[in-house]
HTML snippet that shows the backbone in 3Dmol.js (N, CA, C, O; Angstrom):
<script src="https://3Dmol.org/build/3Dmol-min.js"></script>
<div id="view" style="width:600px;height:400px;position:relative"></div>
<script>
const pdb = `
ATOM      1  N   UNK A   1       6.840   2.369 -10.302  1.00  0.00           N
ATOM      2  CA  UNK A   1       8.239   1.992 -10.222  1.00  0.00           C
ATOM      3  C   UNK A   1       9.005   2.727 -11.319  1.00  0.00           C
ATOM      4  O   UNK A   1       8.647   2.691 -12.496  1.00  0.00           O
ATOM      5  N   UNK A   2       9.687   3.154 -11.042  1.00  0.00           N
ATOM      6  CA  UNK A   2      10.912   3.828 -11.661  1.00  0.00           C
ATOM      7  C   UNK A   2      11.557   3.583 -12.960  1.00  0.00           C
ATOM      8  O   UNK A   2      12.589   4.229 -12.777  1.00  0.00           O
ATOM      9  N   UNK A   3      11.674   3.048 -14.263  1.00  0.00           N
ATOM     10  CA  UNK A   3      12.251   2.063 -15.128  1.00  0.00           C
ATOM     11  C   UNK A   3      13.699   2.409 -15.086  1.00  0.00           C
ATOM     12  O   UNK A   3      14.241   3.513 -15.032  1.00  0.00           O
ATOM     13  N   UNK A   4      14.146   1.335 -15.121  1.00  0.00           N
ATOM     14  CA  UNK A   4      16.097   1.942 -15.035  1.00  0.00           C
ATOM     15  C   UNK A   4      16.336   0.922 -16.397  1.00  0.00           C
ATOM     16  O   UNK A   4      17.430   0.387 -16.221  1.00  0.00           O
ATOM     17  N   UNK A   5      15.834   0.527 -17.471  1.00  0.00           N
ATOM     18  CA  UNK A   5      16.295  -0.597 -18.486  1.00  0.00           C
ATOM     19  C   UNK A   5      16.075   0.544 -19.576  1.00  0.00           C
ATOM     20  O   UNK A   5      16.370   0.197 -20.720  1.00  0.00           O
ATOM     21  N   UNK A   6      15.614   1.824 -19.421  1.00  0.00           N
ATOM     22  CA  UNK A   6      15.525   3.068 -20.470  1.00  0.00           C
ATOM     23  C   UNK A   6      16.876   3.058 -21.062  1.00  0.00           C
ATOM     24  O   UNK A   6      17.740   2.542 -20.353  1.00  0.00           O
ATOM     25  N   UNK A   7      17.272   3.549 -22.288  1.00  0.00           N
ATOM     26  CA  UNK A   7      17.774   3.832 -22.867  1.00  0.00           C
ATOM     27  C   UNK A   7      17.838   5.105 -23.873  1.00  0.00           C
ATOM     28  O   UNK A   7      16.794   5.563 -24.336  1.00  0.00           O
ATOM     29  N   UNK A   8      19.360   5.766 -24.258  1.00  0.00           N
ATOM     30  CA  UNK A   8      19.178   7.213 -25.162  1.00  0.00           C
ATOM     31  C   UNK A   8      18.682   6.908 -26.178  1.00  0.00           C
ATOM     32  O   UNK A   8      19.201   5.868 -26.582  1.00  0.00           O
ATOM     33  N   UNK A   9      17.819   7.325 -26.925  1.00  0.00           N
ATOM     34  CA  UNK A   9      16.629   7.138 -28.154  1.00  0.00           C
ATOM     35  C   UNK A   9      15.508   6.821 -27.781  1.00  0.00           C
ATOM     36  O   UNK A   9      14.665   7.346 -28.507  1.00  0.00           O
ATOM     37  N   UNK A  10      14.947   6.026 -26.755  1.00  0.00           N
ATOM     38  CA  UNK A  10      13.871   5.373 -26.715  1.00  0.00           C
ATOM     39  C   UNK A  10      13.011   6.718 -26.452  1.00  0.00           C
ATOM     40  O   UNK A  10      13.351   7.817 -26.014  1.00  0.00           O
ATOM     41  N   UNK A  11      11.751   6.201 -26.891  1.00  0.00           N
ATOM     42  CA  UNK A  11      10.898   7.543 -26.776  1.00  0.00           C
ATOM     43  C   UNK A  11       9.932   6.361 -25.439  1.00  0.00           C
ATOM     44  O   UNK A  11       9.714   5.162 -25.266  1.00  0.00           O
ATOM     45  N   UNK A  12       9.595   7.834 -24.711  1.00  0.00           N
ATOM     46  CA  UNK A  12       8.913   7.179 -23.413  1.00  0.00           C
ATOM     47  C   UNK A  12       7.539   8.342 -23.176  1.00  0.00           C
ATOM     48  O   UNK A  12       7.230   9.254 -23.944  1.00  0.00           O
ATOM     49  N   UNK A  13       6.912   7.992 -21.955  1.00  0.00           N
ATOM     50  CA  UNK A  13       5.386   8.961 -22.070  1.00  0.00           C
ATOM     51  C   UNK A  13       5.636   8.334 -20.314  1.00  0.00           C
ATOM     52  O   UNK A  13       6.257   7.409 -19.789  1.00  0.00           O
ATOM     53  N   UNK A  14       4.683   9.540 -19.828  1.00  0.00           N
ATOM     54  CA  UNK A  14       4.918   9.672 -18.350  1.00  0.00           C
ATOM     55  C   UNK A  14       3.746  11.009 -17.701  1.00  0.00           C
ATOM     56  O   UNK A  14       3.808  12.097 -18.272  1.00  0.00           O
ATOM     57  N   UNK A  15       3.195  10.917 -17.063  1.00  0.00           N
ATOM     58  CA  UNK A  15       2.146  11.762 -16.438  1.00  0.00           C
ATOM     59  C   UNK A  15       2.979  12.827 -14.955  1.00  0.00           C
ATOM     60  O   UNK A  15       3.603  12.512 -13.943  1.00  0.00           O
ATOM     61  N   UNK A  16       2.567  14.063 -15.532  1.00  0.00           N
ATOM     62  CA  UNK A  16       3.186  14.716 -14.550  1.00  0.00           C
ATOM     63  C   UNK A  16       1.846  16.084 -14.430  1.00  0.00           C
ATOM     64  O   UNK A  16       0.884  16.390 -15.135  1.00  0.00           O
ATOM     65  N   UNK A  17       2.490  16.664 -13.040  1.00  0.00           N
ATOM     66  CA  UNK A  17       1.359  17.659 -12.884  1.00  0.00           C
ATOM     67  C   UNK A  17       2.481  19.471 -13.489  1.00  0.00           C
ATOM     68  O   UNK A  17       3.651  19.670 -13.816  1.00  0.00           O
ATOM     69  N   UNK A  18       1.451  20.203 -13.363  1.00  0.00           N
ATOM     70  CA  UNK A  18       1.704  21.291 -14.170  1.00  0.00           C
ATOM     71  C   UNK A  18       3.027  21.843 -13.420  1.00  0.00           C
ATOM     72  O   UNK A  18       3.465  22.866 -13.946  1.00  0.00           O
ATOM     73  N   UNK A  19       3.544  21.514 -12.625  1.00  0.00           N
ATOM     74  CA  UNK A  19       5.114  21.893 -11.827  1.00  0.00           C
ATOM     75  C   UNK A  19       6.110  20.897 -12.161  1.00  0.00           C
ATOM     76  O   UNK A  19       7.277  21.114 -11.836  1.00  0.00           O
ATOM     77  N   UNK A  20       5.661  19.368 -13.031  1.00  0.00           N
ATOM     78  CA  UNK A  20       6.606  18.816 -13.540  1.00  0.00           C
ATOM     79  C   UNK A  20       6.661  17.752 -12.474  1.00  0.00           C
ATOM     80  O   UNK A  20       7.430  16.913 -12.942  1.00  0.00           O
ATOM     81  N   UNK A  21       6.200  17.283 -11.133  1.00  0.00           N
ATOM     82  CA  UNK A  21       6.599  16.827 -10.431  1.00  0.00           C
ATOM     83  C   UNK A  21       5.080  15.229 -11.072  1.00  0.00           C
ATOM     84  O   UNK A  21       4.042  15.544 -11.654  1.00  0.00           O
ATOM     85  N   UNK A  22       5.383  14.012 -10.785  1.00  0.00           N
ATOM     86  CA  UNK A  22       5.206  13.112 -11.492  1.00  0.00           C
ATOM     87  C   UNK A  22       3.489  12.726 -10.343  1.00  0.00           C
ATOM     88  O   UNK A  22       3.376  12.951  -9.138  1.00  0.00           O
ATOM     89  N   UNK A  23       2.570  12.205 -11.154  1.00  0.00           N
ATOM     90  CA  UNK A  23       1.302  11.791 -10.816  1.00  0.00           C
ATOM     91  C   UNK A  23       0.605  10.893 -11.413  1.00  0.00           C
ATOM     92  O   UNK A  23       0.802  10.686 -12.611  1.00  0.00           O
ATOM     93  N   UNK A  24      -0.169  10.313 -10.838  1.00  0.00           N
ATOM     94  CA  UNK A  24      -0.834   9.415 -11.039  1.00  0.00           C
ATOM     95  C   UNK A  24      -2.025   9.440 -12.721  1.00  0.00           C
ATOM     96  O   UNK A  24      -2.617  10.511 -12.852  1.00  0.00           O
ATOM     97  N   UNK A  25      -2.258   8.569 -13.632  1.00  0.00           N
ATOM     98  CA  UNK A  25      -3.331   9.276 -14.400  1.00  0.00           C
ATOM     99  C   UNK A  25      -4.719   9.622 -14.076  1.00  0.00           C
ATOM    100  O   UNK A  25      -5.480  10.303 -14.764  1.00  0.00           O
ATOM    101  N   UNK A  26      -4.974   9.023 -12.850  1.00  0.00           N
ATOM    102  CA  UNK A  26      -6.262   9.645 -12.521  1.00  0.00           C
ATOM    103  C   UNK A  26      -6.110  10.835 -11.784  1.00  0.00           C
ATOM    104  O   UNK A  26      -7.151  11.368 -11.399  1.00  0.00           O
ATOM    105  N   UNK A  27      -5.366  11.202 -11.592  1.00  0.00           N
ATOM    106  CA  UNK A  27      -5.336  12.653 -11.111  1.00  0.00           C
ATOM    107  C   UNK A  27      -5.770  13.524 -11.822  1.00  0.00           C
ATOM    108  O   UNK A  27      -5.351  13.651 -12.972  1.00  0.00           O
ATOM    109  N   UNK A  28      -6.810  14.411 -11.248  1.00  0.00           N
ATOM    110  CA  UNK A  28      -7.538  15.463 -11.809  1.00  0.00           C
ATOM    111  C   UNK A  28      -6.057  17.066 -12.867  1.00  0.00           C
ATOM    112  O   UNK A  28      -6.128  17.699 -13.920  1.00  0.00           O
ATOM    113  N   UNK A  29      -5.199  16.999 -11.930  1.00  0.00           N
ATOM    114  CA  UNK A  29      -4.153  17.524 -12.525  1.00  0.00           C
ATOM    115  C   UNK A  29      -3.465  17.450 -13.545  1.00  0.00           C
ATOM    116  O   UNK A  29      -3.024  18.359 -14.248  1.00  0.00           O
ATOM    117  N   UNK A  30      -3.336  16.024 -13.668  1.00  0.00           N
ATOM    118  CA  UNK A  30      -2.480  15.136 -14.620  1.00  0.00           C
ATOM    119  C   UNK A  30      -2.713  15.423 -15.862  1.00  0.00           C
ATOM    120  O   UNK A  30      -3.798  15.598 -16.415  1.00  0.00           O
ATOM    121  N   UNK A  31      -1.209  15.486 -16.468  1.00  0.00           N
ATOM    122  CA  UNK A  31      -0.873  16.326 -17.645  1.00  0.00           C
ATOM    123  C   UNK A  31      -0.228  15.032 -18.519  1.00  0.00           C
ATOM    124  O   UNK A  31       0.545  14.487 -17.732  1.00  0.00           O
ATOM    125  N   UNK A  32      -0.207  14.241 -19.912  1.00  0.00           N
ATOM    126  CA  UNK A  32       0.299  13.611 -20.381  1.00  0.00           C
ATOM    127  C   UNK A  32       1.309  13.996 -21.301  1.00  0.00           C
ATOM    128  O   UNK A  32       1.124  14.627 -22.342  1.00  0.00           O
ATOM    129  N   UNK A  33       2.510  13.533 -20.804  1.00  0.00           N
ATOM    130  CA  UNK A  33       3.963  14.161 -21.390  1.00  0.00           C
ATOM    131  C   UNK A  33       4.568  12.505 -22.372  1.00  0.00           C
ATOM    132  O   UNK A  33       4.366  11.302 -22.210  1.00  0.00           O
ATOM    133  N   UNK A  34       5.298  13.275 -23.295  1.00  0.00           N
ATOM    134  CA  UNK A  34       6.451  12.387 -23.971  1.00  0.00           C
ATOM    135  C   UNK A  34       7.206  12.928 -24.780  1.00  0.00           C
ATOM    136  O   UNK A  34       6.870  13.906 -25.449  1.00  0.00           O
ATOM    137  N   UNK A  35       8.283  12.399 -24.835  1.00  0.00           N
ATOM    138  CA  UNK A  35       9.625  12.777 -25.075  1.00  0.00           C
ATOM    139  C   UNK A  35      10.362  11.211 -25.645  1.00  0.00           C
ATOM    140  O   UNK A  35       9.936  10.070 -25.830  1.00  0.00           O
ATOM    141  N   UNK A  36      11.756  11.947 -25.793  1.00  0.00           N
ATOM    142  CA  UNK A  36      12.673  10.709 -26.297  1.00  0.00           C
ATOM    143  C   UNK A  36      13.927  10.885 -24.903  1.00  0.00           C
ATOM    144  O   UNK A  36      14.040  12.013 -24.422  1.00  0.00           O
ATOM    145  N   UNK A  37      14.519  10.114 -24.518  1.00  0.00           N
ATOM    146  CA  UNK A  37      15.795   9.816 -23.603  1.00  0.00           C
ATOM    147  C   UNK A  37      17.102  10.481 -24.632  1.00  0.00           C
ATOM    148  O   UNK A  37      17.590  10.018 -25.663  1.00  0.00           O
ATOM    149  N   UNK A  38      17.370  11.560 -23.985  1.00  0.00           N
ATOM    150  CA  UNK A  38      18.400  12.147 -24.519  1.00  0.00           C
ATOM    151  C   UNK A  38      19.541  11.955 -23.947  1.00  0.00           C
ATOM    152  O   UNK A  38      20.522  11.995 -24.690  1.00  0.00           O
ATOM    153  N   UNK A  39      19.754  11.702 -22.524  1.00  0.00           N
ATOM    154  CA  UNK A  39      20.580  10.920 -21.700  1.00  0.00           C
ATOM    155  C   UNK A  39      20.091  10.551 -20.380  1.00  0.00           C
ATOM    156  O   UNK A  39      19.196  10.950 -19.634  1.00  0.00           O
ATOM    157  N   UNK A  40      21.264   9.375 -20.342  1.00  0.00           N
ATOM    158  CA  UNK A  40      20.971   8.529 -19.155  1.00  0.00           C
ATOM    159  C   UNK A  40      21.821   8.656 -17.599  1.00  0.00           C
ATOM    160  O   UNK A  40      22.872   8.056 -17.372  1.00  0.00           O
ATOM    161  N   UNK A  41      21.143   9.536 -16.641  1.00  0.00           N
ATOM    162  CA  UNK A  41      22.200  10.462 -15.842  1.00  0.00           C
ATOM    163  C   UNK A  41      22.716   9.233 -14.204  1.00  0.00           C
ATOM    164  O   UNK A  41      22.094   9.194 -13.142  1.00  0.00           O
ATOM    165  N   UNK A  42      23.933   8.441 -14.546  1.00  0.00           N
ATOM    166  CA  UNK A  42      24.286   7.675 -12.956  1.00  0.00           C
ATOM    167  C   UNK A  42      24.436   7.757 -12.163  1.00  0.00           C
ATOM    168  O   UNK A  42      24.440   8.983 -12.052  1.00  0.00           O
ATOM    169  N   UNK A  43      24.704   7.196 -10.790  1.00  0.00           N
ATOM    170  CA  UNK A  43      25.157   7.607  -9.559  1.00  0.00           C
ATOM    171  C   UNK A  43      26.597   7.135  -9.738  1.00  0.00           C
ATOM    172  O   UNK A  43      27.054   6.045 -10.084  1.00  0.00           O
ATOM    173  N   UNK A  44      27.424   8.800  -9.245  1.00  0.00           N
ATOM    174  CA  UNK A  44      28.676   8.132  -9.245  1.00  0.00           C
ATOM    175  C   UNK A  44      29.380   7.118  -8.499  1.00  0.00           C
ATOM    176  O   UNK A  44      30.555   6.842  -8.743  1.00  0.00           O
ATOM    177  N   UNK A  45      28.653   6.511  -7.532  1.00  0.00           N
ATOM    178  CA  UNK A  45      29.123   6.006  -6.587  1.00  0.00           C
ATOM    179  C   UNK A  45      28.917   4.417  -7.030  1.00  0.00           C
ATOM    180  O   UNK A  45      29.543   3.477  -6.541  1.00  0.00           O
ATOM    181  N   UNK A  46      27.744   4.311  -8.224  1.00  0.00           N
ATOM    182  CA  UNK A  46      27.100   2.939  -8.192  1.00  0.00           C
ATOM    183  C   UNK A  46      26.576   3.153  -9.914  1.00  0.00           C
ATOM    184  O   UNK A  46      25.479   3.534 -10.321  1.00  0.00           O
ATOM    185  N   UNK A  47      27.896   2.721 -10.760  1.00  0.00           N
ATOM    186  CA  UNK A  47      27.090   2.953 -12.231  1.00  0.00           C
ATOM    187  C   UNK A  47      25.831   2.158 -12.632  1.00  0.00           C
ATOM    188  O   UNK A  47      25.057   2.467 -13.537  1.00  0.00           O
ATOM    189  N   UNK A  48      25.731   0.927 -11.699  1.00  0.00           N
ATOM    190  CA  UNK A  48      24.308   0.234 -11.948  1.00  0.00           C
ATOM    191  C   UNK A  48      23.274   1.035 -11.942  1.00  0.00           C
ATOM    192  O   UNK A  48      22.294   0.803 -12.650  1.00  0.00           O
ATOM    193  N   UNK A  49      23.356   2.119 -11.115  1.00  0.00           N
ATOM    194  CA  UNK A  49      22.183   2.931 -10.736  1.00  0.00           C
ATOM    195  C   UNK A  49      21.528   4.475 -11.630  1.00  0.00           C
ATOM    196  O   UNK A  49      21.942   5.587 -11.959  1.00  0.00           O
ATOM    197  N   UNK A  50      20.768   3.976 -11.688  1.00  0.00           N
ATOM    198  CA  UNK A  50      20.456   5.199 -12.540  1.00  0.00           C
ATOM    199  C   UNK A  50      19.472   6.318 -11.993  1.00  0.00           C
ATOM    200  O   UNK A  50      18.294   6.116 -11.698  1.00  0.00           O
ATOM    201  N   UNK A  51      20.000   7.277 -11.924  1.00  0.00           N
ATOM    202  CA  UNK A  51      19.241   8.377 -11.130  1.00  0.00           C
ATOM    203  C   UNK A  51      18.501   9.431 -11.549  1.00  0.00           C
ATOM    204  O   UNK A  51      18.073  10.286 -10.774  1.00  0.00           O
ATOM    205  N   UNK A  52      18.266   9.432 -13.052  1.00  0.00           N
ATOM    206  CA  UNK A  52      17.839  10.508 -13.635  1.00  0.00           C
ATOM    207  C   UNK A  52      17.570  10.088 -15.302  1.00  0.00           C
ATOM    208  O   UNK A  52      18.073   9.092 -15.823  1.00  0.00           O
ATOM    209  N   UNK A  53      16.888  10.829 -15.842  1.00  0.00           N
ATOM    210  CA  UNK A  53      16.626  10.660 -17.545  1.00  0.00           C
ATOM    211  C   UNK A  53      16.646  12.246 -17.777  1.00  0.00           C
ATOM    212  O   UNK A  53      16.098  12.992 -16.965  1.00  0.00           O
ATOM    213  N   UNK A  54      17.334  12.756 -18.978  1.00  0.00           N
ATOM    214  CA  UNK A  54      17.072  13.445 -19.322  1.00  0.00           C
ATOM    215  C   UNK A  54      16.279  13.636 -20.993  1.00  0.00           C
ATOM    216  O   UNK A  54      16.984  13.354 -21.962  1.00  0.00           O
ATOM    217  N   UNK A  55      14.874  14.098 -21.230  1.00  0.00           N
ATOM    218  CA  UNK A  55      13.888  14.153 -22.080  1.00  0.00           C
ATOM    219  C   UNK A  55      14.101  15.030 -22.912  1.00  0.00           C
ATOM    220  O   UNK A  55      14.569  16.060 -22.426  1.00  0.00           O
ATOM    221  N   UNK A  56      13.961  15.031 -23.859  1.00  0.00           N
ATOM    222  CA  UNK A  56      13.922  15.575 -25.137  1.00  0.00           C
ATOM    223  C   UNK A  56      12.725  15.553 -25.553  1.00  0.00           C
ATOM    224  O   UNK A  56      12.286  14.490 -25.993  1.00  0.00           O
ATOM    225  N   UNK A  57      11.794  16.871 -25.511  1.00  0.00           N
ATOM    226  CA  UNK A  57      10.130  17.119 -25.321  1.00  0.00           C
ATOM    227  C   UNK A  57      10.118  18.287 -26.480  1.00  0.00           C
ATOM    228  O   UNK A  57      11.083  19.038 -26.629  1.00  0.00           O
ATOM    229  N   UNK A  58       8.871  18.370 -27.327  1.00  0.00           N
ATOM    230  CA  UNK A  58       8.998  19.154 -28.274  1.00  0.00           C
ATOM    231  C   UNK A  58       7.307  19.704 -27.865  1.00  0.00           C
ATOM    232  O   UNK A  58       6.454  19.016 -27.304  1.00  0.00           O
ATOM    233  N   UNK A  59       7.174  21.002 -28.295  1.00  0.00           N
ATOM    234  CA  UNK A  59       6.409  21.836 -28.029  1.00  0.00           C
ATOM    235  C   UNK A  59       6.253  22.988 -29.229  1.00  0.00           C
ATOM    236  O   UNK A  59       7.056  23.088 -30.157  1.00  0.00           O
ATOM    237  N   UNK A  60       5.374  23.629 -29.095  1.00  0.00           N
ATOM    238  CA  UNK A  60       5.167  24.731 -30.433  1.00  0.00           C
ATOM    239  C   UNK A  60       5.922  25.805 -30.134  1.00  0.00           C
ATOM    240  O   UNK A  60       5.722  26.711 -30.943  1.00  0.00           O
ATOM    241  N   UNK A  61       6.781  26.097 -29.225  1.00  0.00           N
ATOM    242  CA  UNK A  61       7.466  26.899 -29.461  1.00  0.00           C
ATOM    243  C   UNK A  61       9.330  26.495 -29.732  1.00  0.00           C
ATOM    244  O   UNK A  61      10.326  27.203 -29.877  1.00  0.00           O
ATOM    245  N   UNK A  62       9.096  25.039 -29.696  1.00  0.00           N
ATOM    246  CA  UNK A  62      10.848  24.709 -29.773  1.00  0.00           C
ATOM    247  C   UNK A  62      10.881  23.213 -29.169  1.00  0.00           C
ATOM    248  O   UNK A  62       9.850  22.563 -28.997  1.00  0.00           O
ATOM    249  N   UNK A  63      12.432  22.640 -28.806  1.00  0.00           N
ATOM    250  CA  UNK A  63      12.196  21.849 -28.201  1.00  0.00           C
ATOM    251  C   UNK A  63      13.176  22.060 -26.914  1.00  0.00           C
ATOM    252  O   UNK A  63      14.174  22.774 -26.814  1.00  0.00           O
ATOM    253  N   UNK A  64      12.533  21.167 -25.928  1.00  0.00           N
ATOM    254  CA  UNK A  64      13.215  21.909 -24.340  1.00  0.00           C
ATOM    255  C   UNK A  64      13.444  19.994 -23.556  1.00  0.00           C
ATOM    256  O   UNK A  64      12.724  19.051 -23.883  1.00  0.00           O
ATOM    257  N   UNK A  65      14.344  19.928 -22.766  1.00  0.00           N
ATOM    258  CA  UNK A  65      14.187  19.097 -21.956  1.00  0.00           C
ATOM    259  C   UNK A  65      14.037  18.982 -20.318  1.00  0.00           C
ATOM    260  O   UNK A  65      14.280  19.845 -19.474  1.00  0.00           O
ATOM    261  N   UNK A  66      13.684  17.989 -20.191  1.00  0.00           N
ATOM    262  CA  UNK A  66      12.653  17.488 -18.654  1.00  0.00           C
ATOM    263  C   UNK A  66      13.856  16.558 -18.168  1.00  0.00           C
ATOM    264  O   UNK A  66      14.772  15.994 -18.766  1.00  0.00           O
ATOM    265  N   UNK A  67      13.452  16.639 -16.780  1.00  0.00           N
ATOM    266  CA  UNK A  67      14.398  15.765 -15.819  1.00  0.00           C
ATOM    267  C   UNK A  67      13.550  15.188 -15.087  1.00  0.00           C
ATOM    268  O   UNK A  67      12.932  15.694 -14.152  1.00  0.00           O
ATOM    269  N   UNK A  68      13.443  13.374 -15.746  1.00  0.00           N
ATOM    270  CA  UNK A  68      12.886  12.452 -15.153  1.00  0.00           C
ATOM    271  C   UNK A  68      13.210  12.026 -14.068  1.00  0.00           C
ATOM    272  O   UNK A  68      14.085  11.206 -14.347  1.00  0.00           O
ATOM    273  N   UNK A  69      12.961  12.042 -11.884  1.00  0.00           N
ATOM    274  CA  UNK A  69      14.036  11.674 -11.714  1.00  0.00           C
ATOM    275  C   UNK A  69      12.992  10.310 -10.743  1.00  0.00           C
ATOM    276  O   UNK A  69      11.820  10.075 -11.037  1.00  0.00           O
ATOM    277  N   UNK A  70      13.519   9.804  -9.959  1.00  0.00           N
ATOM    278  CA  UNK A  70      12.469   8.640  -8.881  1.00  0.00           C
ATOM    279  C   UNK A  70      11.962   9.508  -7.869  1.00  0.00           C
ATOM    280  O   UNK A  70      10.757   9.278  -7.765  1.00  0.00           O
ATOM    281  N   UNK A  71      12.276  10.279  -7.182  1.00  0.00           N
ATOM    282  CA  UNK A  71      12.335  11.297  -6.029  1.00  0.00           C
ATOM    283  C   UNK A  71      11.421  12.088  -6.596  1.00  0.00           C
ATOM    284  O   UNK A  71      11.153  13.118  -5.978  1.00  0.00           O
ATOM    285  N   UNK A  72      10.970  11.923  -7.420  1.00  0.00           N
ATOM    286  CA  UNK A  72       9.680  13.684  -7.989  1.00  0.00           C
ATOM    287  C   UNK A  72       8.816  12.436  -8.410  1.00  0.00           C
ATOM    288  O   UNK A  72       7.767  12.693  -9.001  1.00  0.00           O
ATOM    289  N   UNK A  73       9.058  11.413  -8.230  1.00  0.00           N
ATOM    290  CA  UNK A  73       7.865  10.223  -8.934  1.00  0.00           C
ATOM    291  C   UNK A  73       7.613   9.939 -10.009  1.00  0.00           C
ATOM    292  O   UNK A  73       6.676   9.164 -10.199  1.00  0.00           O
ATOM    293  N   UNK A  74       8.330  10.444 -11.067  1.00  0.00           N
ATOM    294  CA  UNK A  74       8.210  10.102 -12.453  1.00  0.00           C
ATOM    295  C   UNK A  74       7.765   8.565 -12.779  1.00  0.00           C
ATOM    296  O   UNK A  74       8.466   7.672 -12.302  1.00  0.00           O
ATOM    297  N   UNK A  75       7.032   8.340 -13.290  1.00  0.00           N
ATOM    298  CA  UNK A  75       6.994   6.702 -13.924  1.00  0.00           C
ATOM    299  C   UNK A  75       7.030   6.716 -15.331  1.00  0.00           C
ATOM    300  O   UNK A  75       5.939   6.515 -15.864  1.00  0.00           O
ATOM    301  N   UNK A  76       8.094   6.919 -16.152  1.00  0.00           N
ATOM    302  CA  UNK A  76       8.232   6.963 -17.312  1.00  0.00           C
ATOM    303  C   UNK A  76       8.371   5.537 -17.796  1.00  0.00           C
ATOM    304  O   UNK A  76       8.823   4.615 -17.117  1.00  0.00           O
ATOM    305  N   UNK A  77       7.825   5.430 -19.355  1.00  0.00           N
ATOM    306  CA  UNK A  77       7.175   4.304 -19.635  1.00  0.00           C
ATOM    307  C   UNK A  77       7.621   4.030 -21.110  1.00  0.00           C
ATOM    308  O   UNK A  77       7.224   4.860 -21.928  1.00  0.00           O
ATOM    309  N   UNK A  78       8.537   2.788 -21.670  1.00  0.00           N
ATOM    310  CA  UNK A  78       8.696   3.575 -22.990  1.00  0.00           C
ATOM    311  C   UNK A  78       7.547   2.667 -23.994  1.00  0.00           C
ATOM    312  O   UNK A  78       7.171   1.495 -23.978  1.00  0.00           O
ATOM    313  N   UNK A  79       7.169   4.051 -24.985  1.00  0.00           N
ATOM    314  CA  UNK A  79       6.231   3.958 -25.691  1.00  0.00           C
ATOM    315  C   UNK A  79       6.387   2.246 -26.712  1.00  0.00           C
ATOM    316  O   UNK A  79       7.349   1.509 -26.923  1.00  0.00           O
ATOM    317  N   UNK A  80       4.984   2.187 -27.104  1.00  0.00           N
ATOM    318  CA  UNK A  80       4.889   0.676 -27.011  1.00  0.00           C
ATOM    319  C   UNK A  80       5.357  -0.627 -26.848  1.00  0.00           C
ATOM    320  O   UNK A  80       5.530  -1.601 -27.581  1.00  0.00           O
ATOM    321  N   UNK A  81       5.475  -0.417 -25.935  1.00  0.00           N
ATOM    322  CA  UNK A  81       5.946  -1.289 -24.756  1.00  0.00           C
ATOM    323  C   UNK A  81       4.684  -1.534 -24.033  1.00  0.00           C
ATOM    324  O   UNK A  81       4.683  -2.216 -23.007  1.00  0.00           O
TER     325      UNK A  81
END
`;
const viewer = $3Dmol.createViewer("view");
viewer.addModel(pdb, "pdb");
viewer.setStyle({}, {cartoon: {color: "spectrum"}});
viewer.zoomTo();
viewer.render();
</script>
């Protein structure tokens, strides 16, 4: 399930495969990602709704962000919690 109670700062962790698109952890593919919520992207039609996260992910060469969305399956999770 999707979390829509995320918030900008919270740092979250989420399993995705090497194209970014979201998987299960037993998947032989499965890559373990985390980041912090850099923003929280709505539907304009329905501000309840939240359609997207954008991640703030750091790596050895810099830091880059990810687009969490429900439709690619993301299950982002925020960290201890």
């Amino acid at each position: 399930m999707f979390d829509t109670s995320l918030a900008v700062g919270d740092r979250v962790t989420w399993w995705s495969d090497t194209h970014g698109r979201g998987v299960e952890p037993e998947d032989p593919v499965a890559v373990h990602r985390t980041g912090v919520i850099a923003q929280v992207h709505r539907s304009p039609s329905d501000d309840s709704r939240v359609v997207a996260y954008s991640v703030a992910c750091r790596s050895t060469l810099g830091e880059y962000l990810v687009t969490l969305r429900p439709d690619y399956h993301h299950q982002p999770t925020r960290v201890g919690s």
